[in-house]
ZAMARGU-4260 file (C-alpha; in steps of 0.2 Angstrom, whole numbers, plus 5000, padded with zeros to 4 digits):
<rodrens>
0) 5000/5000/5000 | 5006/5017/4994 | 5006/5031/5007 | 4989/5040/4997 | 4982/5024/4999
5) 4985/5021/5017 | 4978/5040/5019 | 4962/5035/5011 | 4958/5018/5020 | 4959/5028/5035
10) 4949/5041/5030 | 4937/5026/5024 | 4938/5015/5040 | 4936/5034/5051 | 4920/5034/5044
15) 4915/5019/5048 | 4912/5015/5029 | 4915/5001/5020 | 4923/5000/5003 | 4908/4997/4993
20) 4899/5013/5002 | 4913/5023/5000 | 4913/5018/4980 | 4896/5023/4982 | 4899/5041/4988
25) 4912/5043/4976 | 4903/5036/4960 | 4915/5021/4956 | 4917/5003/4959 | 4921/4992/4976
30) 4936/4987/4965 | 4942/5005/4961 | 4942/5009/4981 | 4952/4995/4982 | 4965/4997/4967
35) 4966/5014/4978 | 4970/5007/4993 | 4983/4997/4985 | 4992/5007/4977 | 4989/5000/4958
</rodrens>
């Protein structure tokens, strides 16, 4: 995990959100979240 993407599973998990709401709030996929998260 890249250092943006540890600053937005934080941000994520803060809010007590899981990945498929938080692709939901941001208008992508469950598997973008998670490319972020990961760094790829």
């Amino acid at each position: 995990m890249n250092q943006l993407g540890e600053k937005i599973a934080k941000k994520r998990k803060d809010l007590g959100m899981t990945q498929n709401e938080f692709a939901e709030k941001m208008s992508v996929t469950r598997q973008t979240v998670s490319r972020w998260e990961a760094g790829t």
